[in-house]
Structures are given as C-alpha cells and as structure tokens.
C-alpha positions, 0 to 999 in steps of 0.5 A, a space after each residue: 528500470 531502475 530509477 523509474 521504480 522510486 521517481 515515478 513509479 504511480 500505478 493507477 487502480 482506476 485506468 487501464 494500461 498504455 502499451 509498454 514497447 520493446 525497442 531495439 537498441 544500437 550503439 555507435 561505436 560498439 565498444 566505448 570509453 565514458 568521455 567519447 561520442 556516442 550515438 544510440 539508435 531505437 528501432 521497433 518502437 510506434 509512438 503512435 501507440 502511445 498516442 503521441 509523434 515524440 519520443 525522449 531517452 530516459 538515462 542513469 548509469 552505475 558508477 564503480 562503486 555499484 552505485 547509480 543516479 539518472 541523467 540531470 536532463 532527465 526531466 520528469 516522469 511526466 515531463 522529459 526534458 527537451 534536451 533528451 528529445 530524439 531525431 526522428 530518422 524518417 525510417 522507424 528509427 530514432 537516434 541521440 548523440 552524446 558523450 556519457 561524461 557530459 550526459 551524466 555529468 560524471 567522469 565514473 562511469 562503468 556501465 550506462 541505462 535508457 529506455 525510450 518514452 513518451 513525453 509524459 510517460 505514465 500508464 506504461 509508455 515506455 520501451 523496456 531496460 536497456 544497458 550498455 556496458 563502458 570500455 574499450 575492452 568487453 567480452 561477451 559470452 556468447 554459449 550457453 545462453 543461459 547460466 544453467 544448463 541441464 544435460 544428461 551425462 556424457 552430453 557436450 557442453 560448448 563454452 564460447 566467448 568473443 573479446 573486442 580486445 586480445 584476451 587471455 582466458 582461462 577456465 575452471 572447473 569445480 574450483 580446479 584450473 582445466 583451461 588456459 588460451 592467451 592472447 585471443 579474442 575468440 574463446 572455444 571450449 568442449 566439455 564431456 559433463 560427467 557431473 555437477 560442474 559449475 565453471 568459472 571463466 575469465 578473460 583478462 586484457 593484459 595491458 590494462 588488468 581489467 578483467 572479466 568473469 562468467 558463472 556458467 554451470 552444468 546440471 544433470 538431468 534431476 532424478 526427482 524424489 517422489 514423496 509426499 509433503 511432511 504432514 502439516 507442511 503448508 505452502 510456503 516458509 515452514 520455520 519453528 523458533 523453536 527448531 532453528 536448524 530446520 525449515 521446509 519450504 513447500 511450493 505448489 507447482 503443477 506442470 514443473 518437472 524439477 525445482 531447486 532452492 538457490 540462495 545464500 545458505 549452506 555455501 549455496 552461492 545462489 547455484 543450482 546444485 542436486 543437493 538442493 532438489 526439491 522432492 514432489 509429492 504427485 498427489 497435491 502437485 507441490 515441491 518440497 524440501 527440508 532443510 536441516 543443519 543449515 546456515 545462514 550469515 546474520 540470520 538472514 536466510 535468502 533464497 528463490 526457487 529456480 524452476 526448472 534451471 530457468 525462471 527463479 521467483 521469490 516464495 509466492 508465500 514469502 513473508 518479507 522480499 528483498 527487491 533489488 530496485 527499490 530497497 536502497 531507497 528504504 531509509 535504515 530508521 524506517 526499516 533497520 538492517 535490511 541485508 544487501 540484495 545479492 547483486 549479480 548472483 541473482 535477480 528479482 525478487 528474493 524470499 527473506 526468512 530472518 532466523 532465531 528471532 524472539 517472538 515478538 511480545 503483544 500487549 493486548 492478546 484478546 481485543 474485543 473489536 467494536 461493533 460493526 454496525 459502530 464502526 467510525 473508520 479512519 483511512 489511511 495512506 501511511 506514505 501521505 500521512 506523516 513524513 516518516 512514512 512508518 508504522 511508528 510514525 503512526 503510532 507516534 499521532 495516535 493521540 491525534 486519531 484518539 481524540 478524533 474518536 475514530 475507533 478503526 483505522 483502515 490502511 491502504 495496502 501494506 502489502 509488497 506492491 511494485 516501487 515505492 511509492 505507490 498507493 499499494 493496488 499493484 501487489 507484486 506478493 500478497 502475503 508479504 509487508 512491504 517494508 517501505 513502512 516498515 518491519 514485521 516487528 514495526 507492524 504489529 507494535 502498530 496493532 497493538 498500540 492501535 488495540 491498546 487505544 481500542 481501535 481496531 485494524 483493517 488492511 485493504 487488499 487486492 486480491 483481483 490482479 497482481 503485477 507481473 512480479 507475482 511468482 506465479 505470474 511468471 512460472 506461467 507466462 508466454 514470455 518465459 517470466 516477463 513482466 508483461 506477456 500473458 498467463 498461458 492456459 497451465 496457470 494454477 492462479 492467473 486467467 489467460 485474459 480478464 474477462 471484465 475488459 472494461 475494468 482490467 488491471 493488471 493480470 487477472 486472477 481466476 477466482 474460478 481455480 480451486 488453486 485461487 481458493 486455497 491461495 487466497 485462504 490461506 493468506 487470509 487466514 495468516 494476516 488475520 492470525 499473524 498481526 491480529 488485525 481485525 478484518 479486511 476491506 476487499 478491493 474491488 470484488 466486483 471482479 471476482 469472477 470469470 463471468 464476461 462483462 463490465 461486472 455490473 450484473 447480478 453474478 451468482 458465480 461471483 457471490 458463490 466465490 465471496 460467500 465461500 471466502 467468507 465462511 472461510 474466514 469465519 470458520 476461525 474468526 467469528 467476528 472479523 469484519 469483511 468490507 466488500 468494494 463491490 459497487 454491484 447492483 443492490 440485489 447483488 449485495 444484498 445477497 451478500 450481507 445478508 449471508 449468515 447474518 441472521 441475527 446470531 451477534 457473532 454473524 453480522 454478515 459483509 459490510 459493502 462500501 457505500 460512494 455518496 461522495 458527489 452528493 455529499 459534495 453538492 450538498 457541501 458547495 450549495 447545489 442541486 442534485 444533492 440527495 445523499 440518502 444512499 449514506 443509509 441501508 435503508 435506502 437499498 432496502 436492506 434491514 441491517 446496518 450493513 453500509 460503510 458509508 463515506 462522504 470522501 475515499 482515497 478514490 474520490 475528489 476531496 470535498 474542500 478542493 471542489 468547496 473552494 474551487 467551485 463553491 456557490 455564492 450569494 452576496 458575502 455568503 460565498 463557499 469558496 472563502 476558506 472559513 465558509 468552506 469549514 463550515 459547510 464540512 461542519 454542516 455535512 458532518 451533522 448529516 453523516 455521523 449522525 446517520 445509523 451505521 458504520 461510517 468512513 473518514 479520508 485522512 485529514 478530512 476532519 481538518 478540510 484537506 484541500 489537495 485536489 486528489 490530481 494534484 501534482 507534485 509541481 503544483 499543478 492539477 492533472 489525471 496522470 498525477 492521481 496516485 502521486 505523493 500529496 502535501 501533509 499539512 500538519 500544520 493545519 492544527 494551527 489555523 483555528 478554523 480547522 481545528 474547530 471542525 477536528 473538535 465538532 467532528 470529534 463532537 459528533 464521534 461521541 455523540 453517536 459512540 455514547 447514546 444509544 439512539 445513533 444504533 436505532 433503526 427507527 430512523 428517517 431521512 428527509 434529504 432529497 429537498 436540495 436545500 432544507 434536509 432533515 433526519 429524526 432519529 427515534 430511540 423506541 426502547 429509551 427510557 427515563 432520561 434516555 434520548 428518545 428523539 433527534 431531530 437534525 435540520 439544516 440549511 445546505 442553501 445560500 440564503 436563509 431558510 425557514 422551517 419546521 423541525 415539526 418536534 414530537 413533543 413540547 418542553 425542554 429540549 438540547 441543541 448539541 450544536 450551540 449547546 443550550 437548552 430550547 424551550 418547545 411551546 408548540 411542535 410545529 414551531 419555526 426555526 430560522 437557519 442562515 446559510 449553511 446554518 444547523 441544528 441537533 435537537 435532543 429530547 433529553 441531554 444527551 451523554 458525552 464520551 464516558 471515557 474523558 478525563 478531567 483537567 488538571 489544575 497543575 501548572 509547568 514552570 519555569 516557562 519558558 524554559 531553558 534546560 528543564 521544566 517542572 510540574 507542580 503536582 505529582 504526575 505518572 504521565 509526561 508526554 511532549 509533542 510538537 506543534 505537529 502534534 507528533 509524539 516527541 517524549 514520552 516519560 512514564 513513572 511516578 514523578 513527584 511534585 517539581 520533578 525535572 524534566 531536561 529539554 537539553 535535546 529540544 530545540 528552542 520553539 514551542 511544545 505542548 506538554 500532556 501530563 496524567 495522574 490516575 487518568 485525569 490529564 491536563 495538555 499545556 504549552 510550553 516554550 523552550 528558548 
C-alpha cells in the first residue's frame, strides 16, 4: 500500500508477525464517476486473527497528475478513525458506503485505494492493496493474463478485451496498425506469432475521448546460450569507469531456464526482447550478459530481470534501488536527482546503476582503526538523530561527538530496508544504501570526515532475514513472487520455515546453503572494501544456524558459520572488527572470540555484545538487584577484553526514563527530580568507562535522553510504538545540568583513551553489594609517575554511606572528580559519600586528552553584530554553529587580524563562533541583531 509504507511503516526486530489477510473486494456500481455513491464489500477476512471484533477502510487515491494523498478520516496507523469504521453484515462480509469526492475531500479523482485493518494496525493486521479505477467508462483486458507471453512459432495468441461503454479498438503490431473494430464492447482477436511481437491496443469512448491502453507482448521460446560467465565476472553489477560503454551483469539462478534484462536502455522500454537474453553458464548455475554500446538517459541505467517473463526483481547485488513507493517522500536536499521510477512500465524494486561518474576522491586512504579493546562506541539512529536525517547532517555534529571523545560510531542499518522510516532490521537488499540518508557519494564523505577525526565506522547489519522484497525471496516462493508466501524447497538463500519459532523474522536465511556463504562474503567484502568502513556489528547471530530451537544452546553448527564468515573477513581485512549480537550461553561465545585471537595483534578475535542495561539502571534509580559486573569479561570467564559493554542500546529502555518515572526516594534526595537523575547518569558512568574494555553509548544518553523507547509520536507510551520516530533534543545542551554530564562523560572518555592503567587486566569489581560498590584497577607495568592504582567508590543508596577505599599505599593521591589532591595517613582510612555521592581516586595525577588545544586569548566584536564580526587576532579556522551546535559556516584560510566576516545570511539570534590558529582553538558567543 502505498501510503502506509511513509505514515506507518514500524517494523519491529523483537516481535513476530500478526497475520496479514487477502480479502476480497467488491464495489457497488461496478463502474462509477468520483461524485457518485458508492458502496465497498470486504469478504474473506477474520478479525478474530487479528485478535480484535472491528475492522476500519484504510483509503487514499491518485489524482491526474499521478499524484496521491490518503483520506483525511483516516486517523492513524494505530489508531483508525471512527468515521471509516465498517458495518459488520452478519454473513463474513464488511461494507461502507461513500461518495469518493466527499471521502477524499477532492473533486480529481482518476483512481481510488484501500485495504482493511484492524484498529491499530501495526504487526501486519491488515488486508492487501486493493484499487478501483474512476469512471463510467473502463475497459478490461481480459487475455493474456500476463504482459508477456511465451509461445513457440505458429502457437495462437487470443487478445480479448471487455469495454462498460461502446468502444472503438484498434490493434498494433510492432508499431504497424493490423486491427481496427469500432463501436463495441467485446473485443476478439487471433493472432499466428511468428516473431517477437509486442502489441499495443487501444479502445477509445467516442464521445468523451477518454481512452484506454494495454502492453501486451509475444516471446518465442528462448534459445538460451550456454557460456560461461567472463572471467572475473562477479554476481551482480560488473561496471569500469574506465570502460563506459560496457557493463555485465551476472545473476545466480539456479532452477531458472531463461532470464531477460528489462529497463530503460537501448530503447528497451522495459520490454522483454531475445536481444536482451541473458546467456547461462550451467557450471556455476548463473545468467549472464554483456552489454556493450549501450545508452542510457542522464547516465541513469535502470533495469530488472525478468525471470522467465514472470517475475521481475531488482539485481540481489544492486548498489542503489529505486523503489516506486517510498522515494517521492526522499527530499531532493538529502539525496539530489533521484530519476523518476518508471510508472506503469514496470513495478517493484529497480537495479540503478549511475554511469560515467568520477570516482569519488578520499582523504584519508589508510586509517589506522583504534584498538578494539579501546573502542568507545557511539550508536546511532541517523533518522532520530538530526532533523536532517543525512549522512551530512552527521557530518555537520561531528564536533559534538569529537568532544564527546567517542572514537567509533556505529550506525543502525544503512542498508535498503522496507518504508522509510524504519529502524533498518528489515532489509529488503543487503548490498544496497538506503538513499533515505543519503547517496553513495554522501556516505563516504561521512566516512571519511569520521576517519579524518579518528573515529571509526561500523554498520549494524541483518544477515538472519530479509523482507519479501529480497530478489531472491521472490524468485523462489510459492506465491508466484509475493511478499508473504513461503520460500519453496529450490531456494538458493532462504529457508522454507525458520527453524527458531521463538525468535522469527521475517524470512529466514539458510546459513547452511553454500549459495548463503558466497552471498554473504561477497557483500561483506564490498561494504568493507567500497566505503572504508572499518567493521561491522551482526544482528542477532544467534540465529545463524539451521539447528531447531529458541537458540539458546550451544550450537556447533552455528560457530562453524560465524567462524568461517570471519576468516573470511580476515583473509583481506586484518583488523575489521566484528561484533556479534549473539546473547548465546557463555561457552558458546567464548568459543567465538576466541578464534584466532591468540595473541597475534592483528587477531583480536570477535567482539560480543554485553546487555547490563537493567542492572545498570537499578543501580542508577537506587534499588537492589543492581550487580552489573557482566560489563566485564572477566565475569564470564573470559582472559581478553572481548565485551562490548552497554549500559543503553537502541533495544533497551532508556536509563533517564525509568530514573525519573520510578526513581527511589529518601526525604529531599528523590531520583525522580531531573538534576538528581543527571546525577545519578554521572554516578553510572564513573562505574562504566572506567571498567577495561570496549564500551557503548545510545545517542544522547551522555545528555540523559528521557524518551521512553515506547514513546509514541502523540505523546503517549505503548509496545506498538517501539521503532516510531523519537524527539531530537538538541536543545538539551542548553539545560546546564545536561551539559554537565556531556562534560564529565567527556572527562571520563579521556581519563581511560590517555592512561594506560583502563587497558590493565589486573582489575576488580566489587559491585554485587547493591549499594556500596567499588572497582581497583592496578596498572603492574607503570613506572615513575605512572598511575599505578584507581580505586573508584561510590555510593548507589538513598542515604549516606560510609566506607573504606582500603588505599594500597599512604600519600598524595588525586580525586579526578573534585579534581584536588587527598592526603592518605592511613589506608584503611573512611570516606563519607552522600547519596549518589563518588570517587576516583589516582595514585598519581592522571593525564588528560593529549590532543587538547589551548584557548585563545582573541575577542569577536562588534558584538552583537549586525552585518559582520571581526577577530582581533590572526585566525586559519572560523566555523559558526547554532545553539544546536549544528555546523552552519565554515571558512578555512589565512584570515588576518580584523578580517570580516558577513552575517547577511543569518538570522538575528545567538551563534557560537570556534575559530583556530596552529591548532589552539578558542569557542565564543555571538549575537546578531
């Protein structure tokens, strides 16, 4: 449906499916104009499957311009209006009556949509698309039933057509008139089929002009050539800018006698034509063809495969797709000149291939990726973290994460996924960017300004499922290339059935197949190797294996298929990291990352994701069961620092939603007060970074994001809203009490990234008291003013707590959090904490971020400005930001003392202006009246 894809397209990674109905659809009249009454009927549908008694008309139409827009009574996706509820009949049957003008609120009306849903029609309660066309007069072609038909020479092609009104017809042939019969509404036609044929026939209501057209073509048999595939040749999109005029596309398709490329080249027209057969090599099961002296409008190389003249899919490989429902909703200042999808030619997703482009031009060639084990990692949504939703827009709050000290970030996927606005675990094409963030171009720009900062890039992506848009899906289901049958026994990629019925999505991929393994490598390899990203993080690989069950026992099968993608991976990229979402016993993974890690430096071995959001968070509100030890490898028994440890993930509740909702309390010390709760995210994050071992940060919880992860865009808090579009809250860098946990937070990032005693493996938690917890961190191999010890101590209660740091040594120690020195006379000495109160003791001052430049003692006038401002100093830097802190201008140069800078372009209102010289910096306000 086509509206529902942008308004409520949520697709979920932790629930299964509702059941999506196919209902069948009548309309009263039969033919109608938009301003007359008109009753719809829905049969074949059980609302009791839906676990619900009503069912409501989901409706938009398409004006003459092509143009659509859904009924203004629709309500939400959630929640349907009362005023498009349906009249139970009492026989199965459910029916509304309206007038399509009144409905739609629109008197251009050519051709109306609907489906029946429940109520709230998330996890897939719905019926499929149906369409009715508008007006008195409709033809229908009534044979062939499909566009291309496929016969042997001399076989008979029947052409028939029905008309509501007298019609004249007329039929062509290969661009030559052979037909003409006027004044009818039966149309009859038999035709001998010699050659090719593509037919055009027309039938015209005399009196009105209005006129309708059908595409029908003829095929003889193929006459497949068997060849093999070009050498070096790889499945997919073979194309050389430095060879324009030729390209060869490879697709793996066993069981498919006959494939033919269809699109917008060689005045194709999107037809099936021999010309464009693609040859088979019957050794490796694969189609082939090369195009030479082709052309294409704009550069813009559209095409799909038609497999055996009845299913058409995009390339499974396909580097870009256009998709006919989503893209009109892509703004052109995200992603620039996307073609127009080719409307009635064709349907579904589209292979797009833009031609003759210059390579694009990377800064940063080799980057030398930080050491797993001191990886800080920085999640991200891009759609819920800038309003801009791009790859730019990212770029643009680098500064931000620079700050921060993160030095990864890891994107939720980017990879082409059903709708919009999805949090990316339904990928429709797993080799292909999603150009809701952007372009190509766009993406590795963002990797390379990412590089340029030293941060590296990881992408999260989804290699257990794939949405019944997947190409191979659909080459190989029982429902002819639906969305939502089932993979048949002869598909290459998908299981039949997902043999985890306890954690299912979507179609499941057989990790077993062999056709899986060079899929899965070679997309691996051309992310790695195409965008310079610098690893991946693998979405639930738990379910990487045929074995039956919930997954939650040690599975040989299923290490045997990560191992191997791994080495993999490796035998070109030494030192990509790879993060498993594996949540598998502890002997399982540890199995894993200890795979080649056997001290070679360029063999850390997998890293695993380690959940201790809950305990993190009863620590945080001030309850028991608070033991969060789990942070550590050490706690599973493991010797190398292979946990990615998270106090918060895209998948869990957010730690400052549940601080000030259910916070525990003791007189004036109450969490569910906002300046206590910040406090306690500081108390936490004093128990987190300082732990050994790579660790995780959810967007915007180093400034105590309190959107519940169900929080509804209406404002409300419910399961069905887990993937919906959050609130970005830029505008938290104003409250002083958020900044002030961004700044300790940043603190605490370069206390661990410049002191080498946070990479010690000597190192112990005293965490499993619910109250009073403790970590000693004991550098062995620190020398002179090295820091040889940390003691951090704490106080998670409600009431003050006093205890014993127990110091291995008397003398001046530093408490990095009040930043003072403290005289030790005895080591067994007590410390006083008030509630939520800590400390990080140092035996030695501890060093800070290397890299951080002085200030400047320069000054901006005038200020406030009006059409310009000056610097009194010699600058080669100026950037001006926003109170968002997004990027606005940027000037790089060498700009003498008072250089002007012109504000014309900005509005009146404050501005923060960060200007550098030899690589001392200086950030200062501005006002522009």
């Amino acid at each position: 449906m086509k509206k529902i894809l942008l308004l409520a397209v949520l697709l979920f990674t932790t629930l299964g499916f509702a059941q999506q109905q196919n209902g069948v659809f009548t309309v009263s009249p039969s033919t109608f104009e938009q301003n007359e009454e008109i009753t719809i009927t829905v049969s074949n549908v059980d609302p009791g499957l839906w676990g619900v008694t009503d069912v409501y008309l989901w409706a938009w139409y398409k004006n003459s311009n092509g143009d659509e827009d859904i009924s203004p009574t629709n309500g939400t996706w959630e929640n349907s209006d009362e005023a498009q509820k349906m009249t139970d009949n009492g026989d199965g049957t459910y029916s509304i009556t309206f007038t399509p003008t009144q409905l739609y609120n629109s008197t251009d009306i050519v051709e109306i949509g609907m489906l029946i849903k429940a109520k709230d029609g998330t996890g897939d309660k719905k019926t499929q698309d149906q369409l009715f066309p508008v007006g008195s007069f409709q033809v229908t072609l009534d044979n062939p039933a499909e566009t291309t038909t496929i016969l042997n020479s001399g076989d008979i092609l029947t052409i028939k057509a029905t008309a509501s009104l007298n019609a004249n017809f007329e039929l062509i042939q290969n661009g030559s008139l052979i037909d003409t019969q006027n004044g009818i509404t039966s149309y009859s036609n038999n035709l001998t089929i010699t050659q090719d044929s593509n037919f055009v026939l027309t039938a015209t209501e005399p009196n009105s002009g209005e006129v309708f057209e059908f595409n029908i073509n003829a095929v003889l048999t193929p006459d497949v050539t068997i060849a093999p595939v070009p050498a070096g040749a790889k499945n997919g999109i073979n194309y050389d800018n430095s060879n324009p005029n030729e390209i060869t596309l490879v697709l793996f398709a066993p069981e498919k006698e006959f494939v033919h490329v269809i699109g917008n080249f060689n005045n194709n027209n999107w037809t099936i034509d021999n010309t464009y057969l693609m040859n088979f090599d019957d050794a490796t099961n694969q189609h082939w063809i090369t195009l030479t002296d082709f052309t294409v409008p704009d550069d813009n190389f559209l095409f799909q495969y038609s497999i055996e003249a009845d299913i058409e899919v995009a390339d499974p490989y396909s580097e870009v797709v256009l998709d006919p429902f989503n893209d009109q909703y892509i703004e052109n200042s995200t992603f620039p000149n996307i073609p127009s999808y080719p409307e009635v030619k064709t349907s579904e997703l589209v292979s797009w291939v833009k031609v003759n482009q210059t390579d694009y031009q990377w800064q940063i060639e080799n980057f030398t990726r930080p050491a797993q084990e001191d990886l800080v990692i920085y999640e991200m949504l891009i759609r819920d973290f800038d309003e801009n939703h791009s790859f730019q827009a990212v770029i643009d709050r680098l500064d931000y994460l620079e700050d921060l000290g993160i030095n990864a970030i890891e994107l939720m996927p980017v990879n082409e996924f059903d709708g919009n606005l999805s949090w990316g675990y339904n990928p429709a094409l797993h080799m292909a960017l999603d150009k809701y963030y952007g372009s190509p171009d766009d993406f590795k720009a963002f990797v390379d300004a990412c590089h340029q900062r030293g941060i590296a890039v990881i992408l999260d992506v989804v290699f257990n499922h794939a949405t019944g848009q997947h190409p191979y899906y659909r080459m190989y289901n029982d429902c002819g290339g639906c969305y939502n049958g089932q993979a048949t026994a002869e598909n290459p990629i998908f299981n039949i059935s997902d043999p985890n019925t306890t954690f299912s999505f979507f179609n499941d991929i057989n990790h077993e197949s062999q056709a899986t393994e060079d899929y899965m490598d070679q997309i691996n390899k051309f992310w790695l190797e195409e965008y310079k990203i610098d690893g991946y993080r693998f979405d639930f690989t738990k379910g990487f294996t045929n074995t039956s069950g919930d997954g939650s026992s040690y599975d040989q099968s299923r290490i045997n298929n990560i191992t191997r993608m791994y080495d993999d991976i490796r035998s070109y990229d030494e030192n990509a990291y790879v993060i498993l979402e594996h949540f598998a016993p502890d002997s399982e993974e540890g199995v894993l990352i200890n795979h080649r890690a056997t001290g070679n430096a360029n063999e850390p071995g997998m890293l695993v994701w380690g959940n201790v959001n809950f305990n993190y968070n009863q620590a945080t509100m001030g309850y028991d069961n608070s033991n969060f030890n789990r942070v550590t490898a050490k706690s599973r028994g493991w010797n190398t620092p292979s946990v990615v440890g998270y106090m918060e993930s895209h998948d869990e509740e957010r730690l400052m939603y549940k601080n000030l909702e259910f916070g525990n309390s003791n007189g004036t010390y109450d969490i569910t007060e906002l300046g206590t709760a910040l406090d306690r995210l500081e108390l936490a994050g004093a128990f987190y970074f300082t732990v050994p071992g790579p660790k995780m940060i959810w967007q915007f919880g180093e400034l105590g994001y309190e959107f519940s992860i169900n929080y509804c865009e209406d404002g409300t808090i419910d399961d069905g809203c887990r993937t919906s579009s959050k609130p970005i809250r830029w505008d938290y860098l104003n409250d002083q009490d958020r900044k002030d946990l961004y700044n300790f937070w940043s603190k605490l990032i370069s206390l661990r990234q410049n002191n080498s005693i946070f990479q010690t493996s000597n190192y112990t938690l005293e965490v499993a008291n619910d109250y009073e917890k403790k970590i000693y961190l004991v550098d062995d191999n620190a020398t002179g003013s090295e820091t040889q010890y940390v003691i951090i101590v704490g106080n998670f209660g409600i009431t003050d707590l006093t205890t014993q740091p127990f110091f291995q040594e008397t003398g001046t120690w530093y408490d990095a959090v009040s930043e003072t020195n403290i005289n030790v006379t005895d080591i067994n000495m007590n410390v006083t904490l008030d509630p939520g109160e800590f400390r990080i003791y140092f035996n030695n001052q501890p060093s800070l971020n290397t890299n951080e430049v002085s200030k400047l003692n320069y000054s901006v006038y005038p200020n406030p400005a009006e059409n310009y401002f000056s610097i009194s100093n010699k600058v080669d830097t100026v950037q001006i930001f926003d109170i968002n802190g997004r990027l606005l201008k940027e000037y790089k140069g060498n700009f003498n003392a008072n250089h002007r800078f012109e504000t014309n372009d900005l509005n009146t209102g404050l501005y923060f202006i960060r200007y550098t010289n030899q690589e001392q910096s200086q950030t200062q306000k501005l006002l522009i009246n």
